[in-house]
C-alpha positions as CSV (number, residue, x, y, z in Angstrom):
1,X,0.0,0.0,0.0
2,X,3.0,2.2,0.3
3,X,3.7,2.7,-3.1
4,X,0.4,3.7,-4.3
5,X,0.5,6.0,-1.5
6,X,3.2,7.5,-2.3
7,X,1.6,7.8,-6.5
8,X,-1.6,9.1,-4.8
9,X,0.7,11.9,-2.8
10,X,2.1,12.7,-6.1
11,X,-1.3,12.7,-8.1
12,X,-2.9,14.8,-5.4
13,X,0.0,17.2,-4.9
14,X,0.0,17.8,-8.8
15,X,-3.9,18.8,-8.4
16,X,-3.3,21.3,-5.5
17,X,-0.3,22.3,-7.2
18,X,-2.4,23.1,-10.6
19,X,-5.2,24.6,-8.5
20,X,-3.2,27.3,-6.3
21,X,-1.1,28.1,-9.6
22,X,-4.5,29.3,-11.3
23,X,-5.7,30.9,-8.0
24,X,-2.5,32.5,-8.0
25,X,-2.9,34.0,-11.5
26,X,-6.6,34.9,-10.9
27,X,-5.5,37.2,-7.7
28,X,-2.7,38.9,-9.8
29,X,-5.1,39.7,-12.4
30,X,-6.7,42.9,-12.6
31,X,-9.7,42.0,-15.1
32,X,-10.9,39.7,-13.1
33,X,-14.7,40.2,-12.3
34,X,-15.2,38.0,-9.3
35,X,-18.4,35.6,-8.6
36,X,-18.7,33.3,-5.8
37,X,-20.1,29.8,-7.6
38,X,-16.3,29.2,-9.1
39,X,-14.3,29.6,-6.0
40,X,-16.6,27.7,-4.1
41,X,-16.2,25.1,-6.3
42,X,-12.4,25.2,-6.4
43,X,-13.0,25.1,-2.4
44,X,-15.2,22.0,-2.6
45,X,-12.8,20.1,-4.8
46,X,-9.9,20.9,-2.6
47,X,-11.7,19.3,0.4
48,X,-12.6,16.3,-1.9
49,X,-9.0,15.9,-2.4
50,X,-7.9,16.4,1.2
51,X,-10.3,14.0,2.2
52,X,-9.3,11.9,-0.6
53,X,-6.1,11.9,0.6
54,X,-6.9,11.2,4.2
55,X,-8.9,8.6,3.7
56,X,-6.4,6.9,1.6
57,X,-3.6,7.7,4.0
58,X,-5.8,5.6,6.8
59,X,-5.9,2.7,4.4
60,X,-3.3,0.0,6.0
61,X,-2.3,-3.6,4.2
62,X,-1.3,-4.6,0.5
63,X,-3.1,-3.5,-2.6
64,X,-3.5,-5.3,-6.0
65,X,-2.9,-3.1,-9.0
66,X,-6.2,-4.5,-10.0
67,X,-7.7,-3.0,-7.1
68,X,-5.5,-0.1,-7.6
69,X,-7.0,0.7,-10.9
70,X,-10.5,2.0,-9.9
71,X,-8.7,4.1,-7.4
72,X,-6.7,5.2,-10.2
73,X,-9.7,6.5,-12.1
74,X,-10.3,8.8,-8.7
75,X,-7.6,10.1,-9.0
76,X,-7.5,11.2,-12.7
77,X,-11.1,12.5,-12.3
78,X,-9.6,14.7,-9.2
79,X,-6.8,15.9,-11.0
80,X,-8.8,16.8,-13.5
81,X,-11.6,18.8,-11.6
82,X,-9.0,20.6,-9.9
83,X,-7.7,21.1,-13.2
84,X,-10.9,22.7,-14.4
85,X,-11.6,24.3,-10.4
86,X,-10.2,27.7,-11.4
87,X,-9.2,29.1,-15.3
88,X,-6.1,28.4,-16.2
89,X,-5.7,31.1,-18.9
90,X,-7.1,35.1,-18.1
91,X,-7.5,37.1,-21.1
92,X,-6.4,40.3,-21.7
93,X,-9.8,41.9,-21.7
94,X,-11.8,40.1,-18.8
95,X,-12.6,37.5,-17.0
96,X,-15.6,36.7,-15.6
97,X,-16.0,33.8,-13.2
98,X,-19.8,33.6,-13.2
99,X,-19.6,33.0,-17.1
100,X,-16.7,30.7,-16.4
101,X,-18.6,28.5,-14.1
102,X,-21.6,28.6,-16.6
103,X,-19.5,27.7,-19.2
104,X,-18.0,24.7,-17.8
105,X,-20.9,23.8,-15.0
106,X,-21.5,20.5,-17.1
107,X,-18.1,19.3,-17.6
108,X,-17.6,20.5,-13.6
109,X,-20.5,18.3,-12.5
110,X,-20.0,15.0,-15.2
111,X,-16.4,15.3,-13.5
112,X,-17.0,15.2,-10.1
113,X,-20.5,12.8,-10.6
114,X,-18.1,10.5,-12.1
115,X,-15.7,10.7,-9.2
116,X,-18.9,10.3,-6.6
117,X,-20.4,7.4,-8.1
118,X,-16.7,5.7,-8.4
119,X,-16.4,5.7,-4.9
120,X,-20.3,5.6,-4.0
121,X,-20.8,2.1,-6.1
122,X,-18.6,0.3,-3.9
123,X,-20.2,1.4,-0.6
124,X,-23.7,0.6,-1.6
125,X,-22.3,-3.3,-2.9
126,X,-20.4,-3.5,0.4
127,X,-23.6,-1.9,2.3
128,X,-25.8,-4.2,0.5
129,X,-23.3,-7.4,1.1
130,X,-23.9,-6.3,5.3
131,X,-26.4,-9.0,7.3
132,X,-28.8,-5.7,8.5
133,X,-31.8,-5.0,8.1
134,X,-33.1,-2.9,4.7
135,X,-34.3,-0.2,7.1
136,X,-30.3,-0.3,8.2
137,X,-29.0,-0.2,4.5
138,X,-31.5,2.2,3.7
139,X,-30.1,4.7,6.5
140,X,-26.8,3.7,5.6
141,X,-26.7,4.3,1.8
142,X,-29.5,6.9,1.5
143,X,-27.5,10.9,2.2
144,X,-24.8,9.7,-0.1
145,X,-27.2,8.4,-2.8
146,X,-28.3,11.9,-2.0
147,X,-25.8,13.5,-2.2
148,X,-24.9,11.7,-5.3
149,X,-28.1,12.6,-7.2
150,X,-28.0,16.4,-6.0
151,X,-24.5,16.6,-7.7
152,X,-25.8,14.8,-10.7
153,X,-28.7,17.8,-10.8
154,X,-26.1,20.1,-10.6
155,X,-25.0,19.7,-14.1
156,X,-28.2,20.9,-15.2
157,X,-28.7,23.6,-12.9
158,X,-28.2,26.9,-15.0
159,X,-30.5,29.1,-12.5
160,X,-28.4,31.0,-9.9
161,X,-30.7,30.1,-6.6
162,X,-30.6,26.6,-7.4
163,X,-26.7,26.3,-8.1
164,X,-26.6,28.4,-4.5
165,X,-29.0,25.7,-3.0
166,X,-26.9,23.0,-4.6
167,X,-23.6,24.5,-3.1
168,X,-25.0,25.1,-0.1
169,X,-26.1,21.5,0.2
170,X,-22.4,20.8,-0.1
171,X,-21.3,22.7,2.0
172,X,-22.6,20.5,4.8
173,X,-20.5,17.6,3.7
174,X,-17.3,18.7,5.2
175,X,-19.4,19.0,8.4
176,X,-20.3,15.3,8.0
177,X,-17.3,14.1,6.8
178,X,-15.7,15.2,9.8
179,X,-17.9,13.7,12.0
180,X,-17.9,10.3,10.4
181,X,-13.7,10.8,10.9
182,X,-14.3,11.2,14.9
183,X,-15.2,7.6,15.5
């Protein structure tokens, strides 16, 4: 497990790397008309990495590169939303992040749906595999699914109030994140 640690480290790092280097330009610039759905995006993909990261570093025993490979994709789709998080180019007129999230809400959300449901499908066969009741699964598997769904809505929400209802939806899940890391 120590060597795909260490290529997660380096997969992850490259993603915050790419991610600060854009905010970085984007607080240099000057034609930069601020909005707050792509910065709290860039902010929700940098806690999905962290916790990525976390949960991954927590992770003790051997790994097959079979069972690598899924976890692979995960990482791939991260680098890439953090990739997409902030621009990586400001023009020399403007740049407006509210027409920058528009324009790439869908690839955004496909993104990180695709990295949810990676990791989502493999707690609801393991959840599902458990000898509890279907109330218990039900509990179990039913704020992730949605979770899952809300994000999958979100690549099709083009109205501001329901992208803020969205985000602010997600903005709980550091909250319970946290508190599933206490126990």
């Amino acid at each position: 497990m120590e060597q795909a640690l260490v290529f997660a480290s380096i997969m992850l790092g490259v993603a915050i790397a790419s991610e600060l280097t854009n905010l970085h330009h984007l607080l240099r610039a000057k034609q930069v008309i601020w909005h707050w759905a792509q910065p709290a995006f860039a902010i929700f993909v940098l806690l999905n990495i962290v916790a990525f990261w976390w949960g991954a570093a927590n992770n003790e025993g051997s790994i097959s590169f079979a069972r690598f490979l899924p976890i692979l994709l995960q990482l791939v789709l991260l680098v890439l939303l953090a990739a997409v998080s902030l621009p990586d180019k400001i023009p020399d007129d403007r740049l407006d992040l509210g027409e920058y999230y528009q324009e790439n809400r869908r690839y955004q959300w496909i993104l990180f749906s695709l990295y949810f449901w990676s990791i989502h499908i493999g707690f609801v066969a393991r959840t599902l595999a458990l000898d509890i009741s279907a109330l218990d699964k039900v509990a179990m598997l039913g704020p992730d699914t949605i979770a899952g769904l809300i994000a999958f809505g979100m690549i099709f929400a083009q109205r501001w109030r329901w992208i803020a209802l969205g985000f602010a939806f997600f903005a709980l899940s550091p909250i319970a994140w946290a508190a599933r890391t206490l126990g």
